[in-house]
C-alpha positions in Angstrom: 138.4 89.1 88.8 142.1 90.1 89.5 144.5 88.8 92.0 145.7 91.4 94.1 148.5 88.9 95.8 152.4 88.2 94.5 152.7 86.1 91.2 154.9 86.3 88.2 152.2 86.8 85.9 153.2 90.5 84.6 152.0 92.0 81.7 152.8 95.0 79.5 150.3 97.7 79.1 147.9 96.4 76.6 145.5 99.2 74.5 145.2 100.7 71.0 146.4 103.9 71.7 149.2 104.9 74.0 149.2 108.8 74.7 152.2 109.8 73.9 153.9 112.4 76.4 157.2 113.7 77.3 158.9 113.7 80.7 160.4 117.2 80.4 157.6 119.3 82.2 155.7 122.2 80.0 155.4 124.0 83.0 157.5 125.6 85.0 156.5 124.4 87.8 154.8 121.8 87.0 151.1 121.7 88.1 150.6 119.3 90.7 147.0 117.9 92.3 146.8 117.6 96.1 147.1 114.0 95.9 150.7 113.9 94.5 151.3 117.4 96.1 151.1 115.9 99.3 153.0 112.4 98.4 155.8 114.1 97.1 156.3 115.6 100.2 155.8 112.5 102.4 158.5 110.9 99.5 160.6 113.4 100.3 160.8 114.0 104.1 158.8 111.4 106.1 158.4 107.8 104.6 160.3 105.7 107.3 163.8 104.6 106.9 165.2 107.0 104.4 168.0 109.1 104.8 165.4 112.4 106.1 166.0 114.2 109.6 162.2 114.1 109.6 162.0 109.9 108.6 161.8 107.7 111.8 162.8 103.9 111.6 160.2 101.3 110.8 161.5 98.0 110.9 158.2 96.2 109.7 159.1 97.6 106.4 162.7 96.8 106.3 161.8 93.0 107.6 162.4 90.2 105.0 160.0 87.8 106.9 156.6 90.4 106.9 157.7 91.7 102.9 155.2 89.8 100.5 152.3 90.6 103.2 153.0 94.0 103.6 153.7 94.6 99.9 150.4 93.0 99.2 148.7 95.5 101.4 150.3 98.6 99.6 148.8 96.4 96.4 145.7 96.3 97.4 145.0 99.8 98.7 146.7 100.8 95.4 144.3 99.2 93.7 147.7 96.8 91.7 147.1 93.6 90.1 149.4 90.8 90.2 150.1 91.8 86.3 150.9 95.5 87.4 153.7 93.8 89.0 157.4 93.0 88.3 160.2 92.5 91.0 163.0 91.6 88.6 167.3 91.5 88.8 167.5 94.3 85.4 164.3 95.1 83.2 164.6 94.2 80.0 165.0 96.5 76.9 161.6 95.4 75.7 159.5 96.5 78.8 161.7 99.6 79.0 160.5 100.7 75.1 156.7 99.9 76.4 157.1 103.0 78.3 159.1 104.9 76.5 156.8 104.4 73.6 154.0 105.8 75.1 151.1 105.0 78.5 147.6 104.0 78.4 145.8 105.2 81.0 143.9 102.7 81.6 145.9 100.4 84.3 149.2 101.0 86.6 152.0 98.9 86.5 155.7 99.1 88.5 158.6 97.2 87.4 161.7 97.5 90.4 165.2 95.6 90.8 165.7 94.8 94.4 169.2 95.4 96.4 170.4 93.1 98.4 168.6 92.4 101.0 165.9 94.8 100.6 162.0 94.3 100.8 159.7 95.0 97.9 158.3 97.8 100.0 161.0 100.0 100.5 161.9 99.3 97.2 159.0 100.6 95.5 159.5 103.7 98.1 163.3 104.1 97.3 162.7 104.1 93.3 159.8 106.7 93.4 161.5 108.7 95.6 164.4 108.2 93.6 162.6 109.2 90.0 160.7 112.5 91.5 163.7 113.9 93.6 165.8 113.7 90.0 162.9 115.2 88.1 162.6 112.0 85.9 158.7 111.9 86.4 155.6 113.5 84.3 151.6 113.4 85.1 150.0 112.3 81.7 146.1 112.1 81.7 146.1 111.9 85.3 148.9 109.1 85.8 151.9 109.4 87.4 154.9 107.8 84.9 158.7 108.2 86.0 161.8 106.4 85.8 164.7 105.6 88.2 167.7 105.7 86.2 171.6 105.3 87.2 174.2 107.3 84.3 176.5 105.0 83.2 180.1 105.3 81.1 179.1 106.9 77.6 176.3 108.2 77.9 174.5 104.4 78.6 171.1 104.4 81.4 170.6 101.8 84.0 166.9 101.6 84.5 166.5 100.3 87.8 162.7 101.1 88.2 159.5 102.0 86.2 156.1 103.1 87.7 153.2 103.9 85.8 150.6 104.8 89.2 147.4 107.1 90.3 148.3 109.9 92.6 145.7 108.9 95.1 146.7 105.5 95.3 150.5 106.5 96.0 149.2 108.5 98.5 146.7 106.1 100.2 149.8 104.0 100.5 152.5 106.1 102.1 149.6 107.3 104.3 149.2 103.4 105.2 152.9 102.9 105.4 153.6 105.8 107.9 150.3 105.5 110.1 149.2 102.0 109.9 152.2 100.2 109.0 154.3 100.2 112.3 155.2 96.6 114.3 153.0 97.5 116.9 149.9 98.5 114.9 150.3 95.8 112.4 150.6 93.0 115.5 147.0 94.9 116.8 145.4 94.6 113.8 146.2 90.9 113.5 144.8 90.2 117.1 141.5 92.5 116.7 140.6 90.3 113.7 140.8 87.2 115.7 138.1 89.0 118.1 141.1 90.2 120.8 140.2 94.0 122.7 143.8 95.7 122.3 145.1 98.0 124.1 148.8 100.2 124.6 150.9 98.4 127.7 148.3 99.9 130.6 150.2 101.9 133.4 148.6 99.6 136.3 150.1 96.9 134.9 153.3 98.4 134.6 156.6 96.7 136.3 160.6 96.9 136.0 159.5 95.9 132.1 156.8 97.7 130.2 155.7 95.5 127.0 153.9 96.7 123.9 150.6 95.7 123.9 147.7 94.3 125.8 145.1 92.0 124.6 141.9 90.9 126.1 139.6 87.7 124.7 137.0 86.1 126.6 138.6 85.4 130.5 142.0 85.5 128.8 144.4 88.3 129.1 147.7 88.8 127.1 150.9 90.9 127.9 152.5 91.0 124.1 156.3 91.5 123.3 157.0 92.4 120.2 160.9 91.7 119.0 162.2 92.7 115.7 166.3 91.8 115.3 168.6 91.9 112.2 168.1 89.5 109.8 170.5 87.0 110.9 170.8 87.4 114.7 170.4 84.3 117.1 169.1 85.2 120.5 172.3 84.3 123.0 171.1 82.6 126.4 171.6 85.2 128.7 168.7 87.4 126.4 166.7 84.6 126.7 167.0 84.6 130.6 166.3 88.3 131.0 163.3 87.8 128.3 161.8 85.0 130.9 162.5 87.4 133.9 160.5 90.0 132.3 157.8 87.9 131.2 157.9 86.4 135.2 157.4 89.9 136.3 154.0 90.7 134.9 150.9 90.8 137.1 149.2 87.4 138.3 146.8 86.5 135.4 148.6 87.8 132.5 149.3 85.1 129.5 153.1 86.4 128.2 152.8 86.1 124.3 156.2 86.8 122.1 155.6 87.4 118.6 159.3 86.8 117.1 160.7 86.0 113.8 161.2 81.9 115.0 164.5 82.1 112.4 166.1 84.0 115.9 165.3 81.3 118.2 167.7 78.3 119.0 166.0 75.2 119.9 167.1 75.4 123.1 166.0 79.1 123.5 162.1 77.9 122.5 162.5 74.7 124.9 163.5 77.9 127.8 160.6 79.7 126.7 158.2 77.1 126.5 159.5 75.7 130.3 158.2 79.3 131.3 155.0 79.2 129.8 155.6 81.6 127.2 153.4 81.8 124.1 155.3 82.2 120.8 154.4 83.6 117.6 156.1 83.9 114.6 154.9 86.1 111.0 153.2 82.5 110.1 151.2 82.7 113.1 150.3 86.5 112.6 149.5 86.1 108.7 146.7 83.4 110.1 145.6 85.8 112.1 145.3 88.8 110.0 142.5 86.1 108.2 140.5 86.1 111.4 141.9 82.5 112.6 142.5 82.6 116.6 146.3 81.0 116.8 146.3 81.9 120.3 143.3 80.0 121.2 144.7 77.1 119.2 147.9 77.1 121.4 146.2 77.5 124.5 143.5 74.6 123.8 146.9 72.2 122.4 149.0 73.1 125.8 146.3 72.0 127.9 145.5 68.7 126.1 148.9 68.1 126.2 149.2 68.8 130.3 145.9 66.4 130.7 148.1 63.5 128.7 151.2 64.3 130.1 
């Protein structure tokens, strides 16, 4: 049984006969399946955040906090062990000749660098992308094999990513990363498996602030905020203040729950929220979640024991 989760446990292709292949194409064009046909173009024009008219921002994907679980999704629905696997600064000379020297069909792997600051997600998007718009890609034995390469000073290469990957996978991924992978349905998702109804923000409930999402469990009803910000931004006071406002606004009976990145909260900006009986969640809370574990509920059932001793 493989792990399809993050470890550093990468291994080479292992078999007794690589196929050898060249990346040059022997047709012109090359013949393409309607699995890669329609990945290519979804590469090309549509994954979000890439410099496309046609691409729309996603910030789940470009959010340091949510990378290793959304990666792990891609992995899994890609069907990648955690030896297909290697996030590294440069790749080495050695895993560069495995590929070079030939694939076995058998298993995928992916080796990527990372920029700064970037998530393993768009990563893997930005090297593919990078490798099929520069023609540096084949389809050997059904496998997709390409390399993302920078030309240096005399005629040296900078490999900066290798994928060895089926087709249908890549395209069972960007599927998942432009339909299912947005803030709001990945919040949803998390709140259905903890045995929440969700809903979109319903027009009757609808004031000078319309949230994202509404979530139902038992007698308990939620109005959810969802707030993405920059890496390193600290929520100033006077956001905080208009935040409570908002959340004071909803219809009698609502239960205001922010789901926020906790790194952008002062002390003093939870203390405000708290004072206003605000529930906060951060990616630790919504990673429980996605397991089926009601964090909600556990707040709820800790804030009233804590009124009945206070």
């Amino acid at each position: 049984m493989y792990n399809m989760e993050l470890t550093k446990k990468f291994e080479l292709q292992n078999c007794k006969n690589k196929i050898k292949y060249k990346i040059i194409h022997n047709e012109i064009p090359i013949s393409l399946d309607k699995n890669l046909d329609e990945a290519i173009k979804y590469l090309l024009w549509y994954v979000p955040n890439i410099n496309s008219e046609q691409a729309k921002k996603e910030e789940l994907l470009t959010n340091l906090e949510y990378d290793d679980y959304v990666f792990e999704e891609l992995m899994t629905v890609m069907r990648l062990r955690d030896i297909d696997v290697l996030f590294t600064d440069s790749i080495k000379t050695y895993i560069i000749d495995d590929f070079k020297e030939g694939i076995c069909p058998c298993d995928q792997k992916i080796v990527m660098t990372l920029a700064d600051g970037e998530t393993k997600t768009m990563s893997l998007l930005r090297h593919v992308r990078n490798a099929i718009a520069h023609g540096n890609f084949n389809v050997v034995s059904g496998i997709l094999i390409g390399f993302d390469i920078k030309r240096l000073a005399e005629d040296k290469i900078q490999y900066r990513g290798i994928f060895k990957i089926k087709p249908e996978g890549l395209l069972v991924a960007l599927r998942k990363v432009l339909f299912d992978l947005s803030s709001q349905e990945f919040i949803a998702e998390a709140f259905r498996r903890a045995g929440y109804k969700v809903e979109p923000y319903q027009e009757e409930y609808q004031r000078s602030h319309r949230f994202d999402l509404y979530a139902k469990k038992n007698n308990n009803r939620f109005a959810l905020e969802i707030r993405n910000y920059n890496y390193d931004h600290k929520i100033s006071e006077k956001e905080i203040s208009k935040m409570i406002n908002d959340f004071r606004g909803v219809v009698e009976g609502l239960i205001p729950v922010l789901i926020i990145n906790s790194t952008y909260l002062t002390e003093k900006a939870k203390e405000k929220l708290l004072e206003a009986d605000v529930i906060i969640l951060d990616i630790k809370n919504i990673k429980k979640m996605h397991k089926g574990r009601d964090m909600v509920g556990e707040i709820l059932r800790d804030n009233s024991i804590f009124k009945i001793i206070s």
